[in-house]
Biopython code that builds the backbone (N, CA, C, O; Angstrom):
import numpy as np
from Bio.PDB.StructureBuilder import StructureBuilder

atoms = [
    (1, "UNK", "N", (52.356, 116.188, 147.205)),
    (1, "UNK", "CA", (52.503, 116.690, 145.853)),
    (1, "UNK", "C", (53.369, 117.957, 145.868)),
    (1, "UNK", "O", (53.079, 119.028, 146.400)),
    (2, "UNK", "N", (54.394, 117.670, 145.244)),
    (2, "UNK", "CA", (54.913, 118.841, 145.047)),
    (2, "UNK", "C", (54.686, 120.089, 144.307)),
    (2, "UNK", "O", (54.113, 119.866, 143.241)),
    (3, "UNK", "N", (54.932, 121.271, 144.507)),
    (3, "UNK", "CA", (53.998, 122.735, 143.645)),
    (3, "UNK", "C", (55.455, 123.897, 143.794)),
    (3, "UNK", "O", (56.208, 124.224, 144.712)),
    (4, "UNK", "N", (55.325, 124.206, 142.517)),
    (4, "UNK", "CA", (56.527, 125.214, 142.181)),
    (4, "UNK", "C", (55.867, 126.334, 142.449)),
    (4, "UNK", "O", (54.703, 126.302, 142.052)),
    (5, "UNK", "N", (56.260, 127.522, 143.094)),
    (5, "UNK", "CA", (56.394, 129.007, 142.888)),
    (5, "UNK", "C", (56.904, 130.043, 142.488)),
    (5, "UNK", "O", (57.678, 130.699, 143.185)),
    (6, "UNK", "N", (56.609, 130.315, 141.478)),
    (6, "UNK", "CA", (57.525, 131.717, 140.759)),
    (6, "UNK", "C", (56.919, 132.986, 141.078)),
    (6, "UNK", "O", (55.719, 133.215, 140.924)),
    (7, "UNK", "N", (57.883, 133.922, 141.586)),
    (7, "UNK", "CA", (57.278, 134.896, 141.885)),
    (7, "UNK", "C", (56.531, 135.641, 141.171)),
    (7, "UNK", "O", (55.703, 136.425, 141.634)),
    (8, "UNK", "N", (56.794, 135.430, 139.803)),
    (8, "UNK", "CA", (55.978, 135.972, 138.804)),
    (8, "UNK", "C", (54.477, 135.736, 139.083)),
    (8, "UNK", "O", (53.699, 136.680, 139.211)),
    (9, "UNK", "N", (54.143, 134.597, 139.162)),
    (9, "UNK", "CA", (52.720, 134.193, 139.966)),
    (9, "UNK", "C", (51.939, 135.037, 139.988)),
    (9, "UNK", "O", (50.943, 135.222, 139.288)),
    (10, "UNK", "N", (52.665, 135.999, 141.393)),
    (10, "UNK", "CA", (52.345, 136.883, 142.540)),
    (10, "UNK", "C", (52.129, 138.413, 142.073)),
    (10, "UNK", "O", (51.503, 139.336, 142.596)),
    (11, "UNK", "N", (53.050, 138.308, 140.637)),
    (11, "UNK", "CA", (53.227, 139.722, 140.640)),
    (11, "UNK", "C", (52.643, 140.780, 139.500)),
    (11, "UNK", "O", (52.514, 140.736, 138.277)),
    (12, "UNK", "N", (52.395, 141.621, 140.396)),
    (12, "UNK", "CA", (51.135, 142.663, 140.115)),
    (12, "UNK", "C", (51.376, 143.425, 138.476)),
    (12, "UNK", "O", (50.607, 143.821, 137.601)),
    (13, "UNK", "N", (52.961, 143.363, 138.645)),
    (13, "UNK", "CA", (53.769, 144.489, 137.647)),
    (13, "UNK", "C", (53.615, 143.212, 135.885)),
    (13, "UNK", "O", (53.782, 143.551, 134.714)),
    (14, "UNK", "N", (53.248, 141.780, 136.456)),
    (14, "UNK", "CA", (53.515, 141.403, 135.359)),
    (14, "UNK", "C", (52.164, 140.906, 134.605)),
    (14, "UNK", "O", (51.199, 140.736, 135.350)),
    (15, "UNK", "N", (51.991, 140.673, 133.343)),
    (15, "UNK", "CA", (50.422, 140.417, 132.769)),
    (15, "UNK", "C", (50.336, 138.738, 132.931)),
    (15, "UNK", "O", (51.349, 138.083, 133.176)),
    (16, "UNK", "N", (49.294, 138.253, 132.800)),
    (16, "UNK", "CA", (48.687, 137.140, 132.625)),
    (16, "UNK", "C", (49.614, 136.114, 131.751)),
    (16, "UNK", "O", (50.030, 134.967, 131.908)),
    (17, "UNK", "N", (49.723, 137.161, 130.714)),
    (17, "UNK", "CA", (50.496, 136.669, 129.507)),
    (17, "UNK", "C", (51.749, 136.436, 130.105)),
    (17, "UNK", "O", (52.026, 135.238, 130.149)),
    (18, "UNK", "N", (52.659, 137.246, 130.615)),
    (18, "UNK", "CA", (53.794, 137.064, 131.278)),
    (18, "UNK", "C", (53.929, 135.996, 132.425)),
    (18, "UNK", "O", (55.013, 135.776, 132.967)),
    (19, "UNK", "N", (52.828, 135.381, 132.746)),
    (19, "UNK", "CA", (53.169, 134.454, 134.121)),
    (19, "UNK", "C", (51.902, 134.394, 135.266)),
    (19, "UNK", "O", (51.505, 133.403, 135.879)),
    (20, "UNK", "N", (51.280, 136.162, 135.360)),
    (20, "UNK", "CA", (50.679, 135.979, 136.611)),
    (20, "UNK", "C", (49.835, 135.227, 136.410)),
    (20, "UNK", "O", (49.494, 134.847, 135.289)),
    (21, "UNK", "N", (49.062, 134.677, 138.093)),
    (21, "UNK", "CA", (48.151, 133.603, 137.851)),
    (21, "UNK", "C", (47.274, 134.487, 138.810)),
    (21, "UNK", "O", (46.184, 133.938, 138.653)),
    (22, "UNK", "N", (47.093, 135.338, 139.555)),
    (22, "UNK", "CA", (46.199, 135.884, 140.297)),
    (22, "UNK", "C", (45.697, 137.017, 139.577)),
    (22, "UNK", "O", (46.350, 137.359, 138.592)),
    (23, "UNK", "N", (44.632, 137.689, 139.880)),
    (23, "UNK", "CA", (43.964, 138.711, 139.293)),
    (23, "UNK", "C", (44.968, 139.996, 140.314)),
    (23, "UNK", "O", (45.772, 139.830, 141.231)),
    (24, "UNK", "N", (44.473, 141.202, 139.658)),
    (24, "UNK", "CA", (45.580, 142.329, 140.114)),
    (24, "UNK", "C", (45.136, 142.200, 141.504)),
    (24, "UNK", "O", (45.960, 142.105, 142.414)),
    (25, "UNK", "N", (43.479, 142.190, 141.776)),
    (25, "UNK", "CA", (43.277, 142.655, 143.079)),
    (25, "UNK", "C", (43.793, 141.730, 144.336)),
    (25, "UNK", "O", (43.843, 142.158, 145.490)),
    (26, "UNK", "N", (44.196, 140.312, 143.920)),
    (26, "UNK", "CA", (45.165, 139.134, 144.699)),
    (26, "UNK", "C", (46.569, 139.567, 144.462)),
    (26, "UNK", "O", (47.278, 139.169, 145.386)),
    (27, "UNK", "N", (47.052, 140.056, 143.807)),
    (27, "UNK", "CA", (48.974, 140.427, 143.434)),
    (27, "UNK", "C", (49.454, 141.273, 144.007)),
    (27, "UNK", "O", (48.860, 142.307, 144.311)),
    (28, "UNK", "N", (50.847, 140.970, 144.329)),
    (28, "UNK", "CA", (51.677, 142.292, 144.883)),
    (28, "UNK", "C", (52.599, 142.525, 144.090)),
    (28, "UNK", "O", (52.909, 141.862, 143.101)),
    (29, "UNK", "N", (53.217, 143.760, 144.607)),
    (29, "UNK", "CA", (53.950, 144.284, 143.651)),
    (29, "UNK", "C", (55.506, 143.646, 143.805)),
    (29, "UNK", "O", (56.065, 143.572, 144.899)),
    (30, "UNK", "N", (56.082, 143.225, 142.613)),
    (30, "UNK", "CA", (57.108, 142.731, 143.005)),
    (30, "UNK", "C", (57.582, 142.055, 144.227)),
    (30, "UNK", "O", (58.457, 142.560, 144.930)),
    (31, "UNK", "N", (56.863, 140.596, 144.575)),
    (31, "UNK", "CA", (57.158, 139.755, 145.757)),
    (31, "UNK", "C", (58.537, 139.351, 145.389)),
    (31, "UNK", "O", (58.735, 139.211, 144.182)),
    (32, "UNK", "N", (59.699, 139.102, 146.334)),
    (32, "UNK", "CA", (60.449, 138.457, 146.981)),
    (32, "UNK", "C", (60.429, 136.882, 147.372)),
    (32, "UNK", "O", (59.507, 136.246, 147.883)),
    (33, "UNK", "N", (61.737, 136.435, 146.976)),
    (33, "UNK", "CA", (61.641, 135.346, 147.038)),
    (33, "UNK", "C", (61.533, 134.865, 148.948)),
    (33, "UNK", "O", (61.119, 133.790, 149.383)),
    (34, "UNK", "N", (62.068, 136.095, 149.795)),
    (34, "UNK", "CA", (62.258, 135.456, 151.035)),
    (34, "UNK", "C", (60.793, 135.906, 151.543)),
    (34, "UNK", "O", (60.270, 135.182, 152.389)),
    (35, "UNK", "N", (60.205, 136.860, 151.166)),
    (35, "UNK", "CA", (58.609, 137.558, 151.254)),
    (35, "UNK", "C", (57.758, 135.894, 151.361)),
    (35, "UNK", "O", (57.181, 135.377, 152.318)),
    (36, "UNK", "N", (57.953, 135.462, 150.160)),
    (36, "UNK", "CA", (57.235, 134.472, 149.810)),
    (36, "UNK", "C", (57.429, 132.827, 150.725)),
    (36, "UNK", "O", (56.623, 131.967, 151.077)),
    (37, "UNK", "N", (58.909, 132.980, 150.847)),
    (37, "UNK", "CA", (59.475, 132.266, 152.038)),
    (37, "UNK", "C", (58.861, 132.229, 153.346)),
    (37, "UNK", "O", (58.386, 131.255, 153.931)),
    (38, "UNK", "N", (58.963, 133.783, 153.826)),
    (38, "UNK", "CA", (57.944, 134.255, 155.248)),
    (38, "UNK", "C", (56.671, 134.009, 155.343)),
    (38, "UNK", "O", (55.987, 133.874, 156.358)),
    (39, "UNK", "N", (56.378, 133.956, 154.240)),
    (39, "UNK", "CA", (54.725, 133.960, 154.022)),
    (39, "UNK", "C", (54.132, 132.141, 154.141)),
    (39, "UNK", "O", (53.103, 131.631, 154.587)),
    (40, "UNK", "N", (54.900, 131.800, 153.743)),
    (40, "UNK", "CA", (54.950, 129.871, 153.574)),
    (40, "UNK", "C", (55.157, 129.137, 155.165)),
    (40, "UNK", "O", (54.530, 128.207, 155.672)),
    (41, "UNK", "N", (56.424, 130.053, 155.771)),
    (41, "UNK", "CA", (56.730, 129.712, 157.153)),
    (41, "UNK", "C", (55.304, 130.045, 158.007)),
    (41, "UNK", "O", (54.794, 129.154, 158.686)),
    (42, "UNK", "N", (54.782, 131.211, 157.934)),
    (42, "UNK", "CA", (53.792, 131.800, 158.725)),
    (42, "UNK", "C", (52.343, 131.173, 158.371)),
    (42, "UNK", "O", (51.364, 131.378, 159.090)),
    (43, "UNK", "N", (52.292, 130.282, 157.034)),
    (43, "UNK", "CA", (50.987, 129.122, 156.707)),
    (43, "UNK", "C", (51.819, 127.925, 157.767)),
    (43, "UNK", "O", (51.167, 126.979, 158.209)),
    (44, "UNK", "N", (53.049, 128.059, 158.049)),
    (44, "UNK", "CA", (53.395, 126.379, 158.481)),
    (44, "UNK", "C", (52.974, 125.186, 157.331)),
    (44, "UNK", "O", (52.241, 124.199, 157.375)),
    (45, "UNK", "N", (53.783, 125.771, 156.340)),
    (45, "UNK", "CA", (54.094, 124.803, 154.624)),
    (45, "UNK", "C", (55.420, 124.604, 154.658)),
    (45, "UNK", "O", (56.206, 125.544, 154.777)),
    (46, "UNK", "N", (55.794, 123.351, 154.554)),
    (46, "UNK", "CA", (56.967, 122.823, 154.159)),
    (46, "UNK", "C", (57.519, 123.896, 152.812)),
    (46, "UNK", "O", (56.821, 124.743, 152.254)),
    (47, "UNK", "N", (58.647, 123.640, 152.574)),
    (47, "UNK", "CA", (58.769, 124.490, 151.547)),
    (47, "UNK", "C", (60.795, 124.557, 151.432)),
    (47, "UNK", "O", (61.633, 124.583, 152.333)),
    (48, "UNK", "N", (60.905, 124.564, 150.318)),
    (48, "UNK", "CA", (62.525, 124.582, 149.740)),
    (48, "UNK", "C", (62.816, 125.289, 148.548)),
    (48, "UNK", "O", (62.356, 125.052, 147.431)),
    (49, "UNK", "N", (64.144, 126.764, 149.087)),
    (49, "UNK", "CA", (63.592, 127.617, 148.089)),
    (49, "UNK", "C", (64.833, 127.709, 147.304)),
    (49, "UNK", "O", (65.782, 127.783, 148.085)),
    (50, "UNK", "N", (65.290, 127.739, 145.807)),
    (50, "UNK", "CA", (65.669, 127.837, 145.155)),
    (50, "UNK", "C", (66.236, 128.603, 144.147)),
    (50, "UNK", "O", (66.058, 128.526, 142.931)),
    (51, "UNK", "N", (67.249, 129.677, 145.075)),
    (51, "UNK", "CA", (67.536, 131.002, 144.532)),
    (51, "UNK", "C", (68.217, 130.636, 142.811)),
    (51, "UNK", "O", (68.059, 131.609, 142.073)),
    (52, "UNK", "N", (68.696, 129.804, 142.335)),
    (52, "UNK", "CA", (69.134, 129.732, 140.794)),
    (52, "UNK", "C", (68.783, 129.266, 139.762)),
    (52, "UNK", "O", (69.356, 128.807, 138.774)),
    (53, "UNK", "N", (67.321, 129.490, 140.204)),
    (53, "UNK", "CA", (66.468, 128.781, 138.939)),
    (53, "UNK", "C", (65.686, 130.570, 138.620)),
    (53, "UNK", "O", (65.359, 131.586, 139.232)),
    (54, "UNK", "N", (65.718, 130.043, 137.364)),
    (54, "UNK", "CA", (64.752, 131.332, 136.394)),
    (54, "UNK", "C", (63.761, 130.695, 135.854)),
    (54, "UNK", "O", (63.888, 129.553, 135.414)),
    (55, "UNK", "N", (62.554, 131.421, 135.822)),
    (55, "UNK", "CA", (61.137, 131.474, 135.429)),
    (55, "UNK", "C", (61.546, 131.327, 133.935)),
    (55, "UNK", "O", (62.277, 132.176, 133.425)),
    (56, "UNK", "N", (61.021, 130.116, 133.131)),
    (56, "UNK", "CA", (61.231, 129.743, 131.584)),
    (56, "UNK", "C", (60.535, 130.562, 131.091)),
    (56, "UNK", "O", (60.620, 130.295, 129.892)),
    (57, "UNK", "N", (59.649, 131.708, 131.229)),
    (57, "UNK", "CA", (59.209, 132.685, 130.289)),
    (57, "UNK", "C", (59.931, 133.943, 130.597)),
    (57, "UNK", "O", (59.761, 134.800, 129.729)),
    (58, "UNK", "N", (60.509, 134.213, 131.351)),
    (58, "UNK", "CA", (61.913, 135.452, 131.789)),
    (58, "UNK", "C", (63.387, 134.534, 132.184)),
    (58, "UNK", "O", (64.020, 134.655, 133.233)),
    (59, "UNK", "N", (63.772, 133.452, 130.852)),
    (59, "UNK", "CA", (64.983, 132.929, 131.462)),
    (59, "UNK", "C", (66.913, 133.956, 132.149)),
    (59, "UNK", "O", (67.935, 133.621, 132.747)),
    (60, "UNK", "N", (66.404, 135.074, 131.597)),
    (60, "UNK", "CA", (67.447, 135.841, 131.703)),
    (60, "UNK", "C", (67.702, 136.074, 132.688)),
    (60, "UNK", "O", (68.861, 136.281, 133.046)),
    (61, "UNK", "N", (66.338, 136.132, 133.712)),
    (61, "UNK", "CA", (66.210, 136.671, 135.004)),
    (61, "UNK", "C", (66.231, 135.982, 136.169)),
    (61, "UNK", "O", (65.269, 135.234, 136.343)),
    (62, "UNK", "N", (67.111, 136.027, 137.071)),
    (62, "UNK", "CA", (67.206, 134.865, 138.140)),
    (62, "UNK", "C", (66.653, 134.978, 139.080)),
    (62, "UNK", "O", (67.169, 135.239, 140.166)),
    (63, "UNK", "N", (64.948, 134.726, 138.767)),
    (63, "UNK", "CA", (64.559, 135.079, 139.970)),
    (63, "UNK", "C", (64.215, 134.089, 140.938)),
    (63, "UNK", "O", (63.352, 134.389, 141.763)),
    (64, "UNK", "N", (64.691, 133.069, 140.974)),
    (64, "UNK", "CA", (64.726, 132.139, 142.378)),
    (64, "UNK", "C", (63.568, 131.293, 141.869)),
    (64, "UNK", "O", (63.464, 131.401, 140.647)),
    (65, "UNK", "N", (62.429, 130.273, 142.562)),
    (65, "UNK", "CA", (61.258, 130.036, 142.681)),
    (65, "UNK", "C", (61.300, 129.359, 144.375)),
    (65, "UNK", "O", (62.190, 129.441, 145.222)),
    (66, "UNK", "N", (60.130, 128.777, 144.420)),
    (66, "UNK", "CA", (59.646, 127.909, 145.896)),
    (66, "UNK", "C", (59.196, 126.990, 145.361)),
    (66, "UNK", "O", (58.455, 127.202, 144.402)),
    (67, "UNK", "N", (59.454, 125.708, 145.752)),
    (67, "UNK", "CA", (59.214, 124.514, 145.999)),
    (67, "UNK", "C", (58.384, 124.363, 146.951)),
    (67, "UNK", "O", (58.768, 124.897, 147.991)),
    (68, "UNK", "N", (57.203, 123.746, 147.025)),
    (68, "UNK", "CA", (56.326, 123.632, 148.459)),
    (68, "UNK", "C", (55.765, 122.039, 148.035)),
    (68, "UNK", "O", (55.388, 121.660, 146.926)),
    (69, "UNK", "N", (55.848, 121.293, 149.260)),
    (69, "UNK", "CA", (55.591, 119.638, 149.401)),
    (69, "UNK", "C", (53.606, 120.112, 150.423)),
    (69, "UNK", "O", (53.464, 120.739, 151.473)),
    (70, "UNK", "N", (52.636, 119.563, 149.636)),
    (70, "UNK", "CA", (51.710, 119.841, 150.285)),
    (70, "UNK", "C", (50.441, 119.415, 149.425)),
    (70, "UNK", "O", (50.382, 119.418, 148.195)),
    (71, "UNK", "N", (49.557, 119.092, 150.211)),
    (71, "UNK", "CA", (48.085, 118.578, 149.434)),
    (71, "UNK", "C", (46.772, 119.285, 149.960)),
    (71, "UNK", "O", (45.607, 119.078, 149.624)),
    (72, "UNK", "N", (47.218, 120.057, 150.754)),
    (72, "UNK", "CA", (45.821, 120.475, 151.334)),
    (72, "UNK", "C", (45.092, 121.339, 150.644)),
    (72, "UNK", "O", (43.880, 121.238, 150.835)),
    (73, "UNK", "N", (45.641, 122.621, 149.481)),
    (73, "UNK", "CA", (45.305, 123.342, 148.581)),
    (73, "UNK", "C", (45.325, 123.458, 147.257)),
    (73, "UNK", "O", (46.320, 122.937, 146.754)),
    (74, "UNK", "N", (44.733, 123.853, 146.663)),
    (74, "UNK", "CA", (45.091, 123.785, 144.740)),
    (74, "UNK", "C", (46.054, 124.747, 144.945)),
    (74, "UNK", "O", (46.174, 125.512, 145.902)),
    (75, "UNK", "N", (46.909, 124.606, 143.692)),
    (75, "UNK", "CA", (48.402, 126.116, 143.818)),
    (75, "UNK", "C", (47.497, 127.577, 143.749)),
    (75, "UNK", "O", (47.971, 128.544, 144.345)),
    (76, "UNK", "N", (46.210, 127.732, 143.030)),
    (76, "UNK", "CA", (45.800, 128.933, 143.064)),
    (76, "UNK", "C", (44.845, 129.078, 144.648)),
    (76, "UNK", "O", (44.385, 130.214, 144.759)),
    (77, "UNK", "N", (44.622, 128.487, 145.401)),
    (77, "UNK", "CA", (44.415, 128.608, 147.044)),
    (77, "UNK", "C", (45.524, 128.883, 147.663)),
    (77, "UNK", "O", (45.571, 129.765, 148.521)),
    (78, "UNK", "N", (46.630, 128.119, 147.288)),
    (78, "UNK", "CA", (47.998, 128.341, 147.524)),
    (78, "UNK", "C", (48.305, 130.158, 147.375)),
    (78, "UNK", "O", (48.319, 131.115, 148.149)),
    (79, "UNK", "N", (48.473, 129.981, 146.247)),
    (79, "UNK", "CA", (48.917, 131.814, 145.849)),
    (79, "UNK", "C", (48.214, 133.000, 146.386)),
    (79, "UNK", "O", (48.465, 134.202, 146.475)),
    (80, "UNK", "N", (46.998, 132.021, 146.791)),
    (80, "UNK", "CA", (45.947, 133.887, 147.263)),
    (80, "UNK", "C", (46.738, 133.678, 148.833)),
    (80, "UNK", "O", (47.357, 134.672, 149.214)),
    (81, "UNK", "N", (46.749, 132.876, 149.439)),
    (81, "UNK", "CA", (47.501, 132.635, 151.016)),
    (81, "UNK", "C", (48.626, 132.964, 150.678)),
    (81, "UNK", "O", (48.942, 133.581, 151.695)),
    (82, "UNK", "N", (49.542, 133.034, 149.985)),
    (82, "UNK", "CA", (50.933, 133.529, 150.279)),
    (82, "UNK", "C", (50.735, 135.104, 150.169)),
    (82, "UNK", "O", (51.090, 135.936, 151.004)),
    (83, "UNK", "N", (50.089, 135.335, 148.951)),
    (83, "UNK", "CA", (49.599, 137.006, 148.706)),
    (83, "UNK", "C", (49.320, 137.429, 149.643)),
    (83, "UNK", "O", (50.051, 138.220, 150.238)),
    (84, "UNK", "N", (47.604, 136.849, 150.298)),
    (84, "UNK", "CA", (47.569, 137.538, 151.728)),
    (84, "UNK", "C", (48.272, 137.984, 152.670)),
    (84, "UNK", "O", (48.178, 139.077, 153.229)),
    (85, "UNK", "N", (49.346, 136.726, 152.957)),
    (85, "UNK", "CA", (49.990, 136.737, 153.916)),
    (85, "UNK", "C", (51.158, 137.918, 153.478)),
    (85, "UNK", "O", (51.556, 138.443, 154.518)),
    (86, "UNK", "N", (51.920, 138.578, 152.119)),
    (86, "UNK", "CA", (52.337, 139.185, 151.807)),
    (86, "UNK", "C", (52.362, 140.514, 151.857)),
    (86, "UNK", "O", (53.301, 141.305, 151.769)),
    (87, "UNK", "N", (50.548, 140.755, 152.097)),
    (87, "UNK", "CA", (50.440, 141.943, 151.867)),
    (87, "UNK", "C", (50.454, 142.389, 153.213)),
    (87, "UNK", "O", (50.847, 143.523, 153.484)),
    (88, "UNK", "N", (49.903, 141.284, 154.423)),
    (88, "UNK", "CA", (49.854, 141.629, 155.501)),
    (88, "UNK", "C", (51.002, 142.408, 156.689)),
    (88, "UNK", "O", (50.945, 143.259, 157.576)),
    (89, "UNK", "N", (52.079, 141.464, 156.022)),
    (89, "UNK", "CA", (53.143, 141.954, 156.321)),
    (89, "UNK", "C", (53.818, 143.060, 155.930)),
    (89, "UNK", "O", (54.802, 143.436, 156.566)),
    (90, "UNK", "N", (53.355, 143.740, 154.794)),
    (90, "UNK", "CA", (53.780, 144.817, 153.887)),
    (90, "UNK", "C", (53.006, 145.814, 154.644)),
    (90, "UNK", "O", (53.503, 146.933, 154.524)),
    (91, "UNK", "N", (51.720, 145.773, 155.548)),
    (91, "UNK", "CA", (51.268, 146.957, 155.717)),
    (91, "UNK", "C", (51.717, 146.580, 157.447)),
    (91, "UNK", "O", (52.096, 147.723, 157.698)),
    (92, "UNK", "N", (51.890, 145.992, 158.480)),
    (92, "UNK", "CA", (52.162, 145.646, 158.926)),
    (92, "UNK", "C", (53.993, 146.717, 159.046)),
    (92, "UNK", "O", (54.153, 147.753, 159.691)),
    (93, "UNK", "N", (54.804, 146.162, 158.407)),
    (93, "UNK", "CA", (56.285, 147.326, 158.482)),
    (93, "UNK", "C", (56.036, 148.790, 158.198)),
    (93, "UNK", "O", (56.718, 149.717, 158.635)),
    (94, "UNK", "N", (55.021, 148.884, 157.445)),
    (94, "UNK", "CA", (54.550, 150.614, 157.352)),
    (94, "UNK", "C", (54.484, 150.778, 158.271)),
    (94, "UNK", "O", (54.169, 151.897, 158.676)),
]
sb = StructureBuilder()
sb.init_structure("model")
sb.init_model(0)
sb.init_chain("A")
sb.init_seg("    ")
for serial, (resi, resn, name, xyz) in enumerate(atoms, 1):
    if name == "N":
        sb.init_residue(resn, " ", resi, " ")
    sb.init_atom(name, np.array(xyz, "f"), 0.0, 1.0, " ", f" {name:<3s}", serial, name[0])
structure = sb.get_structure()
């Protein structure tokens, strides 16, 4: 099954209303499309990422999404594992 990712998802800076799907205390701040990339490689998830597509509720904004081919998780099991894995790495380069 295929499952789209917009970084919006992920992100901390944006409301519910705007896109996110995680609660603040799961979100980061402004994820990256290659963040989210690293984070997919390091689950070992297939995944194909798509820098020229824009999020249909911010079409102005090109912010890429992820494509991920996979059945083992719902997309919101999905999103807390990429988060994790996001943040890990974020404190991790500190």
């Amino acid at each position: 099954m295929k499952t789209i990712i917009w970084p919006v998802y992920l992100n901390s800076e944006h409301t519910r209303g705007e896109g996110r799907k995680l609660s603040l205390d799961e979100s980061v701040s402004n994820p990256k499309i290659r963040e989210i990339s690293q984070a997919l490689r390091k689950l070992k998830i297939q995944h194909i990422v798509d820098h020229s597509k824009s999020y249909p509720g911010s079409w102005w904004e090109n912010s890429g999404r992820v494509v991920v081919e996979q059945d083992e998780k719902t997309k919101i099991e999905l999103l807390r594992a990429i988060s994790t894995q996001i943040r890990l790495s974020r404190n991790h380069d500190n």
